[in-house]
C-alpha positions, 0 to 999 in steps of 0.5 A: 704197503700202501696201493693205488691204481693208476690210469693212463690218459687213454692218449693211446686209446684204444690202448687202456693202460692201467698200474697196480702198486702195491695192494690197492683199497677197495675204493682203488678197485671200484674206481677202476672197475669204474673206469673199466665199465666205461671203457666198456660201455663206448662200444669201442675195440680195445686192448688193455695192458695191466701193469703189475710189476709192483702189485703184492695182492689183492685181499679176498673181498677184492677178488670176488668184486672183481669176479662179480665185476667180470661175470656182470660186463662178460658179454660186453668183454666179448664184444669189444674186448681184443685182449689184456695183457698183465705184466707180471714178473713175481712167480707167485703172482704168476702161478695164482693168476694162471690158476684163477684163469684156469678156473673161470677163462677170461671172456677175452684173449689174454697174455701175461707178459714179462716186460712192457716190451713183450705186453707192447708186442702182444697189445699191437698184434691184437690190433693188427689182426682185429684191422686197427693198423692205424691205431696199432702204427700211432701206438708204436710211434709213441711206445717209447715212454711206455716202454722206458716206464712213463705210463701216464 
């Protein structure tokens, strides 16, 4: 299956809503990683929710961009990063996530969620606890869309 990498238009900012369909390209991976050091760079709080309902993988040449990706922005991760939180309903994709954290722990809180509902609930308390109340109040006031599915 064809794969892309969809970005939300960071309106719910400093909520980062990213989707991964299918299997994405490494082209797809860099502009995320792109998209992602920007993020990083603003010096910002942020959470992020990853939305992997409909991602089947990621080749292995991917996976060590994305580790050299995380072990290069590590510190900038701690800085900023209040936690992400992957959706992720396949058990498979489940088990290999939690091995890979096991592995190397990510430099931020994470969660993987079962439905947008509970990633909603956890990206929120992040905030809440991190004192971002107003931002957490205006993301639950406009969480119905991502909840019902329009992410973008």
């Amino acid at each position: 299956m064809a794969g892309r990498v969809d970005f939300d238009d960071e309106s719910l900012w400093p909520l980062l809503l990213v989707g991964y369909v299918g299997s994405p390209s490494v082209e797809q991976q860099l502009e995320y990683q792109a998209k992602l050091s920007a993020c990083l760079r603003r010096g910002e709080k942020y959470v992020s929710i990853i939305d992997a309902r409909s991602f089947t993988g990621i080749p292995t040449a991917q996976r060590q961009l994305m580790a050299r990706f995380l072990r290069e922005h590590e510190e900038l991760f701690r800085q900023v990063g209040l936690g992400t939180c992957l959706i992720i309903t396949s058990p498979v994709i489940r088990l290999v996530v939690s091995v890979v954290f096991h592995l190397k722990p990510m430099p931020a809180p994470y969660y993987v969620a079962p439905t947008m509902q509970a990633a909603l609930d956890w990206v929120l308390g992040q905030l809440e606890a991190a004192g971002l109340t107003a931002e957490a109040d205006r993301i639950r006031r406009n969480s119905e869309r991502l909840v019902l599915g329009r992410t973008g």
